[in-house]
Biotite code that builds the C-alpha atoms (Angstrom):
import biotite.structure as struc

atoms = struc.array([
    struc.Atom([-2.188, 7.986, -12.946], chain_id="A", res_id=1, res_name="UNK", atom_name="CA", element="C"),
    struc.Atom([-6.330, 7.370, -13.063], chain_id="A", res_id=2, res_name="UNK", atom_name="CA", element="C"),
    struc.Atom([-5.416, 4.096, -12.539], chain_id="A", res_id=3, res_name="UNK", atom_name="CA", element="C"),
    struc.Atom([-3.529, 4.852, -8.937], chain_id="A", res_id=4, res_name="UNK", atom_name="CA", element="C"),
    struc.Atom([-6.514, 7.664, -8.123], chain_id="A", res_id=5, res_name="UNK", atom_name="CA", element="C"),
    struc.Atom([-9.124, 5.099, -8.591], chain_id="A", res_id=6, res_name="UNK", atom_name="CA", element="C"),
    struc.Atom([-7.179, 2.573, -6.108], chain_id="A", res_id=7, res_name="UNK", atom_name="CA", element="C"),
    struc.Atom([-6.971, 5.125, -3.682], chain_id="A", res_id=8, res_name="UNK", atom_name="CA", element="C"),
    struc.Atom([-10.233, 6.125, -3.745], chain_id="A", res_id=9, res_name="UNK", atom_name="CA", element="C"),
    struc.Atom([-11.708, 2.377, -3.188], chain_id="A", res_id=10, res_name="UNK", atom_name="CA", element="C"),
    struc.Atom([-9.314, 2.310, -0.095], chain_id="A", res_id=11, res_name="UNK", atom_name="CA", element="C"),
    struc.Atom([-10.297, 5.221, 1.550], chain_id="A", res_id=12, res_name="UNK", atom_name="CA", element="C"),
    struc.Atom([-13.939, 3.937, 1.061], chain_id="A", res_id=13, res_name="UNK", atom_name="CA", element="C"),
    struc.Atom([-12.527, 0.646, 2.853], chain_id="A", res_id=14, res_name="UNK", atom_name="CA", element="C"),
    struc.Atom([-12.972, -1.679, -0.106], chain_id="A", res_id=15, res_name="UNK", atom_name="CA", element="C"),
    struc.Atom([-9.760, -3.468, -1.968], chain_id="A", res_id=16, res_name="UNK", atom_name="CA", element="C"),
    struc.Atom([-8.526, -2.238, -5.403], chain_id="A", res_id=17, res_name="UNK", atom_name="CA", element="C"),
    struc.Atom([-7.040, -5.605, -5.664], chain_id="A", res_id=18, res_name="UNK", atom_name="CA", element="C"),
    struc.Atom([-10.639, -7.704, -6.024], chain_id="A", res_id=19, res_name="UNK", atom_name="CA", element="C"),
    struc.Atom([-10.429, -7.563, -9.813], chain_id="A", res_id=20, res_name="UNK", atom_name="CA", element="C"),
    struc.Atom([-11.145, -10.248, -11.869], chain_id="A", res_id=21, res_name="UNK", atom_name="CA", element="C"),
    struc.Atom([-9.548, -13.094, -11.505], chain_id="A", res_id=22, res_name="UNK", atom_name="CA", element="C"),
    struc.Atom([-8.004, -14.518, -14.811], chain_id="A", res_id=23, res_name="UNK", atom_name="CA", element="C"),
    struc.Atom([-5.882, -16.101, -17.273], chain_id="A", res_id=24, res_name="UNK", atom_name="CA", element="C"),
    struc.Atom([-4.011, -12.897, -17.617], chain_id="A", res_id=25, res_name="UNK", atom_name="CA", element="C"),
    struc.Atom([-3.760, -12.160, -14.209], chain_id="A", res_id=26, res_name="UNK", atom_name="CA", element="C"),
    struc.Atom([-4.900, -13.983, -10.746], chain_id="A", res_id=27, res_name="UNK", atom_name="CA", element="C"),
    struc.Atom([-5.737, -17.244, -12.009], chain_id="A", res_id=28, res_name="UNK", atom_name="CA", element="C"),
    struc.Atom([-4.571, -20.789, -9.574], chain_id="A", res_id=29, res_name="UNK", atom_name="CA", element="C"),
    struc.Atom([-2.264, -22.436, -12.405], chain_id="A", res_id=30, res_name="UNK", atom_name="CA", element="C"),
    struc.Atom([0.243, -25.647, -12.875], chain_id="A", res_id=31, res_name="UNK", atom_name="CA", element="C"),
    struc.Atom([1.667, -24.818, -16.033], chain_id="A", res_id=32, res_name="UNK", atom_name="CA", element="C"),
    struc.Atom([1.867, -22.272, -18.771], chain_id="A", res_id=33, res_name="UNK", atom_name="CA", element="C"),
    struc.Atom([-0.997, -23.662, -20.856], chain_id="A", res_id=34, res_name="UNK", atom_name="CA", element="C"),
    struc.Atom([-3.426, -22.888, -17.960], chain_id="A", res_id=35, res_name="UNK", atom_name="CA", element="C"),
    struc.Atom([-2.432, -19.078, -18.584], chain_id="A", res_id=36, res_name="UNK", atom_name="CA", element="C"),
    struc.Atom([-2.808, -16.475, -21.434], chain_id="A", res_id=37, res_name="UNK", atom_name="CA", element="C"),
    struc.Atom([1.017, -15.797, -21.383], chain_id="A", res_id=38, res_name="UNK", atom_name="CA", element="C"),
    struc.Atom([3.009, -16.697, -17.834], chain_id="A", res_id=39, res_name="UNK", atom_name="CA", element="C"),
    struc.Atom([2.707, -19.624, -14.865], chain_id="A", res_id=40, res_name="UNK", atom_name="CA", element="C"),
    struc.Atom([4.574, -18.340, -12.148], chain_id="A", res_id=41, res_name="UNK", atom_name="CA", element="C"),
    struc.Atom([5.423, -21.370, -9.396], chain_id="A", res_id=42, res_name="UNK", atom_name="CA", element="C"),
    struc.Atom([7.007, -21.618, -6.463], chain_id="A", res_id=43, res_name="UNK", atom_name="CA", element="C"),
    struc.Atom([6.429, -20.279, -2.493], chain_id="A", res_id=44, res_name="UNK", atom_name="CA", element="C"),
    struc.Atom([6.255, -16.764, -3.745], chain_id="A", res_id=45, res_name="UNK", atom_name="CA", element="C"),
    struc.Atom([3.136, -17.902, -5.876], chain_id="A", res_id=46, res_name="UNK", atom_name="CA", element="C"),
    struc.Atom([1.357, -20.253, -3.653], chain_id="A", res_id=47, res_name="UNK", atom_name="CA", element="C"),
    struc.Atom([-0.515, -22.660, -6.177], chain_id="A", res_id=48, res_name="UNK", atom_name="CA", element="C"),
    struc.Atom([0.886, -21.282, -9.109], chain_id="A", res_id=49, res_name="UNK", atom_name="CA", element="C"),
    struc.Atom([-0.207, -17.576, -10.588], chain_id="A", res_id=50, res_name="UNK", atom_name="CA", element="C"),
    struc.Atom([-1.156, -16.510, -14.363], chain_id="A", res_id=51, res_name="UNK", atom_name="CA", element="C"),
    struc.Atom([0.325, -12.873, -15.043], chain_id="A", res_id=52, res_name="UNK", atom_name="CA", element="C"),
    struc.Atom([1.799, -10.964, -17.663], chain_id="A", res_id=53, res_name="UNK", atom_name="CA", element="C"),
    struc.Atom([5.392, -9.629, -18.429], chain_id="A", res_id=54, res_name="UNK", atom_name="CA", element="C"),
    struc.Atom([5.505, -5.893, -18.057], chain_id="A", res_id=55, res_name="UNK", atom_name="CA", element="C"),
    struc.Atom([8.141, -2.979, -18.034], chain_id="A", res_id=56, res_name="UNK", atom_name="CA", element="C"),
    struc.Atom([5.893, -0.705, -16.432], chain_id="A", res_id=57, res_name="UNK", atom_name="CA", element="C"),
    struc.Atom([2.248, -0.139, -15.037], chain_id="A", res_id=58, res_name="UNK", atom_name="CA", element="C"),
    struc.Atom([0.835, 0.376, -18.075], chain_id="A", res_id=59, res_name="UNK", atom_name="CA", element="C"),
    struc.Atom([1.231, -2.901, -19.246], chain_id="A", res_id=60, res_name="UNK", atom_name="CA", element="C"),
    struc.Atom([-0.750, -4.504, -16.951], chain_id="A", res_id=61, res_name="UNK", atom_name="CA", element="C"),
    struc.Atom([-4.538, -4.365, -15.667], chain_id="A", res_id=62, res_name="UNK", atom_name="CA", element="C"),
    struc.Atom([-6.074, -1.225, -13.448], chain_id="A", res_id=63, res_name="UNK", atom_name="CA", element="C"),
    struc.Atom([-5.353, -3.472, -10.328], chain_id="A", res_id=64, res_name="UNK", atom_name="CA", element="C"),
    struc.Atom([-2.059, -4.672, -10.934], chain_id="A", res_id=65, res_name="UNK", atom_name="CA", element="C"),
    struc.Atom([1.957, -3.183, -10.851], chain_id="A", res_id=66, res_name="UNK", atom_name="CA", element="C"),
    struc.Atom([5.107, -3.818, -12.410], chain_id="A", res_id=67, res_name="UNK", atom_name="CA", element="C"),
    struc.Atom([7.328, -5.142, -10.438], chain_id="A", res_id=68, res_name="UNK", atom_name="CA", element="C"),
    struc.Atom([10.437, -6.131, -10.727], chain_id="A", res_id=69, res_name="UNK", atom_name="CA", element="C"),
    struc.Atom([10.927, -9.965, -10.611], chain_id="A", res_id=70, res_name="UNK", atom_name="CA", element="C"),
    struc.Atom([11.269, -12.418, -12.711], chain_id="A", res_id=71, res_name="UNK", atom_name="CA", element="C"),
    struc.Atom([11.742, -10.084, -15.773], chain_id="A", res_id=72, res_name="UNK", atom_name="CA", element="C"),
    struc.Atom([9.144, -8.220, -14.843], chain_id="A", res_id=73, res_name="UNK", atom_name="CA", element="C"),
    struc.Atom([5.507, -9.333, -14.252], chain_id="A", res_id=74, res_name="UNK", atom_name="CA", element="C"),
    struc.Atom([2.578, -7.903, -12.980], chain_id="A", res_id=75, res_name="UNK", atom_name="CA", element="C"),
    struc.Atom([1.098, -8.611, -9.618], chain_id="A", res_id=76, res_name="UNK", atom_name="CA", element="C"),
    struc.Atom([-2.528, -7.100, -7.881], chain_id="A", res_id=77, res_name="UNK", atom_name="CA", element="C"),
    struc.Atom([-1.531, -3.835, -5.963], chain_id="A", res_id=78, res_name="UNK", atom_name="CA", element="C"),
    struc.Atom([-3.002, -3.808, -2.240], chain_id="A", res_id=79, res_name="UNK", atom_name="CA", element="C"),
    struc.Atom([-3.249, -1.958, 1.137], chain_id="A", res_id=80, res_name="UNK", atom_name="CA", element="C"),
    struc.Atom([-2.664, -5.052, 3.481], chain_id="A", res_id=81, res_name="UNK", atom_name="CA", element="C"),
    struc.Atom([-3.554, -8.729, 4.187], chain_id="A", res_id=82, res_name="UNK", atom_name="CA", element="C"),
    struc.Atom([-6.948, -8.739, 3.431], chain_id="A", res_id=83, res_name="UNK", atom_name="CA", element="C"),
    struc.Atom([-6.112, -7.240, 0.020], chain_id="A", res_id=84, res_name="UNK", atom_name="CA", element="C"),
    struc.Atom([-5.176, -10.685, -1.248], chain_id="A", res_id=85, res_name="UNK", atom_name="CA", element="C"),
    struc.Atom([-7.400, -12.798, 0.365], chain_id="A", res_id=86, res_name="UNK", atom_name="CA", element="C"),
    struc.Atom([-9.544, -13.127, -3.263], chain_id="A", res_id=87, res_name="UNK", atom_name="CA", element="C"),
    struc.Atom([-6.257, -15.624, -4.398], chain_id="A", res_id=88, res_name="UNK", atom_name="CA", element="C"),
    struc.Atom([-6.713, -17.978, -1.381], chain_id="A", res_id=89, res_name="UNK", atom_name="CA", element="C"),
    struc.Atom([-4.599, -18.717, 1.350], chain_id="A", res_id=90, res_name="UNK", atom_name="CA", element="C"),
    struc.Atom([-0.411, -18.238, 1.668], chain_id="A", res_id=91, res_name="UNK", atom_name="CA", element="C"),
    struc.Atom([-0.699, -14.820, -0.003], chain_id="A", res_id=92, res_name="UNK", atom_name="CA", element="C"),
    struc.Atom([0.351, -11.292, 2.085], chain_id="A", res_id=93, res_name="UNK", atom_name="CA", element="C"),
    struc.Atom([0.939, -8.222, 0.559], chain_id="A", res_id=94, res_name="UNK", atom_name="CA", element="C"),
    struc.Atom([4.312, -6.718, 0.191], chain_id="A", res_id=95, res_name="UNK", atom_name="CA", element="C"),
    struc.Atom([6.729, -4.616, -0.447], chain_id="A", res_id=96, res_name="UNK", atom_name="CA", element="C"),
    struc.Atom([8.473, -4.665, -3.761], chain_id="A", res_id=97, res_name="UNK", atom_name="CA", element="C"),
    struc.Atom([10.724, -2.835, -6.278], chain_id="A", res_id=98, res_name="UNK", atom_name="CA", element="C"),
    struc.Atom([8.762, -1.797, -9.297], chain_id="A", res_id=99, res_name="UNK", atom_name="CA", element="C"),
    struc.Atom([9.987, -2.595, -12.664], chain_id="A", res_id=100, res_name="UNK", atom_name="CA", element="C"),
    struc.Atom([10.117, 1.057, -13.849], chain_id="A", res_id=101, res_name="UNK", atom_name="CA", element="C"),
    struc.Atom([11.991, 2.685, -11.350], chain_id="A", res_id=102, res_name="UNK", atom_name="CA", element="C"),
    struc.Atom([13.761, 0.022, -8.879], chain_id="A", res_id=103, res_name="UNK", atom_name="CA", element="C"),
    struc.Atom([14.334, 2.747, -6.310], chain_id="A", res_id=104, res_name="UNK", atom_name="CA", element="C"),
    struc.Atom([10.846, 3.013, -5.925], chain_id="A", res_id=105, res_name="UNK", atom_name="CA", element="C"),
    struc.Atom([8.755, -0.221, -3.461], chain_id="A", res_id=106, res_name="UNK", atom_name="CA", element="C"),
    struc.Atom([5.695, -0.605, -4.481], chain_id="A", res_id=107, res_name="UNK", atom_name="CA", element="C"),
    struc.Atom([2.902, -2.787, -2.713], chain_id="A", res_id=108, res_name="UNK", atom_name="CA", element="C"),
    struc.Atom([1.542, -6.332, -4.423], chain_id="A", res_id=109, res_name="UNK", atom_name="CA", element="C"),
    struc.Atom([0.099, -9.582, -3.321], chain_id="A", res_id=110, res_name="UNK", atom_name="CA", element="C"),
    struc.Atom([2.677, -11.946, -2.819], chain_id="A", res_id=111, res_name="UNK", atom_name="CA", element="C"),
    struc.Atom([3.605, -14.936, -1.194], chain_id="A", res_id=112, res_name="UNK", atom_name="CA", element="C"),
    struc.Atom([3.677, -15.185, 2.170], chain_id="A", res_id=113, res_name="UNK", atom_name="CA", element="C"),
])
């Protein structure tokens, strides 16, 4: 729940909870699974490829990420709008998704556009 408190915080202050670093767990361009720690997600809902991490719920993945529920579950940078994912380059938006935890519930992540 600090995790969510924090995000909201750094919105209301007009600055994106999403700019976190950008790695081989999470964020990072990739072409195959040996350019990530665990998972290479492809295709036109990761434009140029994206390293992430399975999950079955927020607290499996970093402060500025969510569970959500695709592809098994995997963890994708929460954000506010647009501009949220503009730190991953261009043909990314931000969403609406089901999280992982509770599928009822849409959650917001960077995702392809």
């Amino acid at each position: 729940m600090l995790r969510f408190g924090l995000c909201a915080v750094l919105l209301a202050f007009g600055l994106s909870c999403s700019s976190s670093d950008v790695s081989r767990s999470l964020g990072a361009q990739c072409e195959s699974r040996d350019d990530c720690d665990e998972r290479c997600l492809r295709g036109d809902d990761y434009p140029d490829g994206m390293c992430t991490t399975s999950c079955e719920s927020d607290r499996d993945c970093p402060l500025a990420a969510r569970c959500i529920d695709e592809e098994g579950g995997v963890c994708m940078y929460s954000c506010g709008d647009a501009a949220d994912c503009e730190f991953l380059g261009s043909g990314w938006d931000c969403k609406d998704k089901d999280a992982r935890e509770d599928g009822a519930l849409e959650v917001e992540v960077c995702f392809g556009s």
